[in-house]
N, C-alpha and C positions, 0 to 999 in steps of 0.2 A: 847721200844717205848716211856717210859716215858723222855726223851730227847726230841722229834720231837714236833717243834712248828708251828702252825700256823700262815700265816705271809698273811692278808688281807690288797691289797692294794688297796687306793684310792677306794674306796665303798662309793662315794659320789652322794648328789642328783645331782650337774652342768651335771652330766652325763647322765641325762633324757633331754636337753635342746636337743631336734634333730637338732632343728634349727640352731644352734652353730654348732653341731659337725657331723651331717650329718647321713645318715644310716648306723647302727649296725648288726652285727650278733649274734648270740648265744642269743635268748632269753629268757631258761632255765638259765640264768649263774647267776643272783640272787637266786635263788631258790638251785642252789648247793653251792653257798657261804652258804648261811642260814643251808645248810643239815652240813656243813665241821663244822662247827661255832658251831651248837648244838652240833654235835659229840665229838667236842676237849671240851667243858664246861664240858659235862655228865661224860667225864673221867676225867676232873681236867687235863688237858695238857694245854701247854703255848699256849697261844693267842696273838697278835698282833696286832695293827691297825694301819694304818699309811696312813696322809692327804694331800692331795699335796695342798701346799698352793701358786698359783699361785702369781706369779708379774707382769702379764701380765692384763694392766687394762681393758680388754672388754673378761677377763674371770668367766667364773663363778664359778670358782674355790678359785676365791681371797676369803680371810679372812676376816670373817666381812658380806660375801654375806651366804644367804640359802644355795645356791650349795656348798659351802666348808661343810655342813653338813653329816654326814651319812646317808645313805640308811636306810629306816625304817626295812631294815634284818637284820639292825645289831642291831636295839633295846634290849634292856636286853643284849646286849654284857657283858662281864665281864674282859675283858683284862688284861693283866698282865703287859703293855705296849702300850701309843698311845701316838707319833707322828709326826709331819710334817716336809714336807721339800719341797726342791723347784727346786729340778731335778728329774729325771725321776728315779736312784737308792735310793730305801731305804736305803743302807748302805754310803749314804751321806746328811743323814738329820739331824732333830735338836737333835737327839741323836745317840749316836756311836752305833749302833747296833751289829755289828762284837763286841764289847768289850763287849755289854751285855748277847750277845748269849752265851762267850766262858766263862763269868764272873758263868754262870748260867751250862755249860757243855752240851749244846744244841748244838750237830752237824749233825743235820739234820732240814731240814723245809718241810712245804708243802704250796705253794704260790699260791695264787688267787687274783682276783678282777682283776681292770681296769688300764687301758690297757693293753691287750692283748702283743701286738707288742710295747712298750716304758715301762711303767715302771713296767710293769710286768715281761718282757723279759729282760731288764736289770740289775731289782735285778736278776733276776733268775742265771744271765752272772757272775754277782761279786760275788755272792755265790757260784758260784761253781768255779770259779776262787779263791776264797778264802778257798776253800776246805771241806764247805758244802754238803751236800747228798742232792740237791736241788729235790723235785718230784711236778712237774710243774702238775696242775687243769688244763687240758688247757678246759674243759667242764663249770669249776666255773671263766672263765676271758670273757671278748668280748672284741672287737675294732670298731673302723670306718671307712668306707672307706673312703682313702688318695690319693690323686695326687703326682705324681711322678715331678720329674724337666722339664720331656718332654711335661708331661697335661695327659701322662696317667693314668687311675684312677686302682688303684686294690681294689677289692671287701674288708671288711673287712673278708669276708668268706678267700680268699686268704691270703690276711695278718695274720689270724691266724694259719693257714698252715706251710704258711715259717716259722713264730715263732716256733713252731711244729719242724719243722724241723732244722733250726738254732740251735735250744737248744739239741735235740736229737742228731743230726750229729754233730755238735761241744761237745759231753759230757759235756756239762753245767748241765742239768737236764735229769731226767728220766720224759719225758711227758707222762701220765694218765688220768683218767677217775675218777670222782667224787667218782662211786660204787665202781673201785675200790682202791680206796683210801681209801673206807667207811669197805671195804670187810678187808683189810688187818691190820684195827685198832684192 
């Protein structure tokens, strides 16, 4: 177990902006970031953070704004690793992750934070495409509900489902539960 890192994505404040990004589900899912986050410090296990630094200029995400900031859960963070980038995969930002993971003998993660369905579900995809033991929080992530090309809307409760399912039916990740992710440390 001393290998498995913790890999929090995008745990920013822009993502309290409802009015940007519309209604949420999972509203425990801070509260299990915070539980994963204390647990991997108490043991001295690798931590990660990483910022999505939008280009997009009427997001709140851009760099330079409040929203590109962390979540007050992550305070007292102690990371072994934090940073940005500006797609929705971690393992395509401003540091090569994949070379730091393998550099350090880290072949396993356990991934959280936002989004749910984008960049939580796509690192999840390259990780285990990349031959990671990916074990997907889907209890420590959320989304929002999204319009589809037609105007149909699916819930973010839905969207994190098919994520769910996506990653599990595709062998990407083993999706989980925060306890027991907490149980099995």
């Amino acid at each position: 177990m001393t290998n498995k890192a913790l890999l929090l994505i995008d745990v920013q404040r822009g993502f309290d902006e409802a009015r940007f990004w519309g209604p949420r589900n999972n509203p425990s899912a801070e509260a299990n970031m915070k539980a994963l986050l204390d647990a991997w410090q108490d043991r001295r296990l690798p931590v990660i953070l990483v910022h999505h630094d939008s280009v997009k200029p009427d997001s709140p995400l851009r760099p330079g704004q409040t929203g590109n900031d962390f979540k007050p859960e992550l305070d007292g963070a102690r990371p072994d690793l934090v940073f940005g980038k500006k797609v929705n995969s971690a393992f395509l930002g401003d540091v090569d992750l994949d070379a730091w993971l393998r550099k350090r003998g880290i072949t396993e993660f356990v991934l959280a934070g936002i989004q749910t369905n984008f960049c939580c579900e796509t690192t999840a995809r390259m990780g285990g495409n990349l031959g990671y033991d990916v074990t997907f929080a889907l209890d420590a992530t959320y989304t929002f509900d999204l319009a589809g090309p037609d105007g149909t809307v699916l819930t973010a409760e839905q969207l994190s489902q098919a994520t769910a399912t996506n990653l599990h039916g595709g062998g990407f990740a083993t999706v989980t539960s925060t306890k027991d992710i907490l149980a099995a440390l």
